[in-house]
C-alpha positions in Angstrom: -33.4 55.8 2.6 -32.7 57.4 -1.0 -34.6 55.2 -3.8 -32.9 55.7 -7.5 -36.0 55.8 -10.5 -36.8 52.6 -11.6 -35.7 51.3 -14.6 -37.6 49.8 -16.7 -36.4 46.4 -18.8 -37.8 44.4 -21.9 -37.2 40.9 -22.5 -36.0 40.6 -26.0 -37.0 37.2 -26.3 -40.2 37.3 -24.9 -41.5 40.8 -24.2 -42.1 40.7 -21.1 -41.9 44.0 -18.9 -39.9 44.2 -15.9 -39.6 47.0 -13.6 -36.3 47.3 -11.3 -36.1 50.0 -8.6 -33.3 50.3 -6.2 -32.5 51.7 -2.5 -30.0 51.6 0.0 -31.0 48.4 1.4 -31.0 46.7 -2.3 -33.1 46.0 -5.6 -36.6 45.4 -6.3 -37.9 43.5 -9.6 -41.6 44.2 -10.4 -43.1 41.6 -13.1 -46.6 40.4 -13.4 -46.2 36.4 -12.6 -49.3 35.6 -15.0 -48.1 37.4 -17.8 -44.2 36.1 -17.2 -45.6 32.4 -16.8 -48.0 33.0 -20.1 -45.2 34.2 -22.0 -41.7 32.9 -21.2 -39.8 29.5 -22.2 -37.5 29.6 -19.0 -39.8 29.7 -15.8 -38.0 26.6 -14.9 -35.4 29.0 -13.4 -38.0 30.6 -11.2 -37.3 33.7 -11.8 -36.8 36.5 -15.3 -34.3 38.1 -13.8 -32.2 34.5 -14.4 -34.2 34.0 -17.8 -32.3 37.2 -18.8 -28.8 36.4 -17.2 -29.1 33.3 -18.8 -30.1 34.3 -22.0 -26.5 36.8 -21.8 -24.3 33.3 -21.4 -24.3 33.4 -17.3 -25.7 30.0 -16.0 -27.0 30.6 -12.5 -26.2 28.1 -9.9 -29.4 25.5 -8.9 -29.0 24.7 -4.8 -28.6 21.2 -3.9 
């Protein structure tokens, strides 16, 4: 299994410091949940990695 560098992402809105690493089996986002739930005005989408897709005009889609 061959793992690329992580990358490392800001959150313009908010600041908050993600960490994505990949391998052959997929991606990995590293956040700390206290800081992102202290700090950002989305975590009704359960997730940064939507609060940034959204915040770039994507809408994700809720399940029924």
């Amino acid at each position: 299994m061959s793992t690329m560098p992580a990358r490392t992402i800001t959150c313009p809105d908010c600041g908050l410091v993600l960490r994505v690493s990949r391998n052959d089996t997929g991606s990995t986002l590293l956040y700390d949940a206290g800081d992102w739930q202290r700090r950002c005005k989305r975590i009704d989408l359960d997730n940064p990695a939507w609060c940034l897709i959204r915040r770039d005009g994507t809408h994700p889609k809720k399940e029924k």
